[in-house]
C-alpha positions, 0 to 999 in steps of 0.5 A: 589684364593687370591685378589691382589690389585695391587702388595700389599696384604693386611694386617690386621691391628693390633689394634693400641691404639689412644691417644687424647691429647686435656685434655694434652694441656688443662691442660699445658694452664692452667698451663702455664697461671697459672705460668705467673699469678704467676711470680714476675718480680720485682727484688727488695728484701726487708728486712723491718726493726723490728717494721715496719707495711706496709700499705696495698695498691692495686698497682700492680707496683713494686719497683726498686733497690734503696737505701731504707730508713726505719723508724720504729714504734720506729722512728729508722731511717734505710738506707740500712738495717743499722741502722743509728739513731733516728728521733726526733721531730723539726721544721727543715725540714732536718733530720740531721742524714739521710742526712749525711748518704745519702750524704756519699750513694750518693758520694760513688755511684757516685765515684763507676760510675765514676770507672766503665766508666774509665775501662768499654768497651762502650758496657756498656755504657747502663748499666752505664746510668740506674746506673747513674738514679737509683742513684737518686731514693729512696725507702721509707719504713714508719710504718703506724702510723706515722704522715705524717709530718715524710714522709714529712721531710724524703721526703725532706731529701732526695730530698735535698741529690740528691734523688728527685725520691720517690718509697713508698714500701707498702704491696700488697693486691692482 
């Protein structure tokens, strides 16, 4: 005679195959923290002019889109990746070629804005004020051999060209 268990007859189970995921999700965590370790969320490209040796530095913020001043172990003076001419030794503060070249930078910028609020809808009108801030930003790219007396008379260059705000790119140690 068969058992009945309330109207079901009981099967056998087949050997069903159980699958521990614990390792799998393990593994994915480590990955995951892995790639967020690993992400650079600096937009900034950099092409560093010939000649140029950055100093190593333990900062971990990262540059902004700006222009970008370079001078080289040469002392060729670079604006934008252009070369713009030679920094000679004087007792001026001003270096004379790059403050022409900045000025020109800055106009042209300031021409580009002035379009972009004429035609832009003022749902941009967020991404013009950031564009407007960044236009008094610049990125200063030294070779490590000069004398501090060269950053100093690039700073004020450009400090006296609109561009009071400094961001120093150096090479990362980390």
């Amino acid at each position: 005679m068969r058992k009945r268990t309330f109207g079901r007859i009981k099967k056998e189970k087949d050997n069903e195959l159980e699958v521990d995921i614990t390792s799998l999700l393990d593994i994915l965590v480590i990955l995951l923290v892995f790639l967020l370790k690993s992400y650079n969320a600096s937009d900034l490209k950099l092409e560093v002019a010939k000649n140029i040796s950055l100093p190593k530095s333990k900062s971990s913020k990262l540059g902004n889109h700006a222009v970008i001043v370079q001078v080289s172990e040469d002392r060729s003076i670079w604006l934008n990746n252009t070369k713009i001419g030679q920094y000679s030794d004087n007792k001026n503060d001003k270096i004379d070629v790059l403050y022409q070249a900045l000025k020109k930078s800055k106009t042209d910028e300031e021409e580009k804005i002035k379009a972009l609020e004429e035609r832009s809808p003022a749902s941009e009108k967020d991404s013009l004020e950031r564009r407007k801030k960044m236009n008094k930003r610049v990125n200063i790219v030294l070779d490590q051999s000069l004398p501090y007396q060269v950053l100093r008379q690039v700073m004020h260059t450009s400090a006296l060209a609109g561009y009071p705000e400094f961001k120093f790119i150096v090479q990362g140690n980390f």
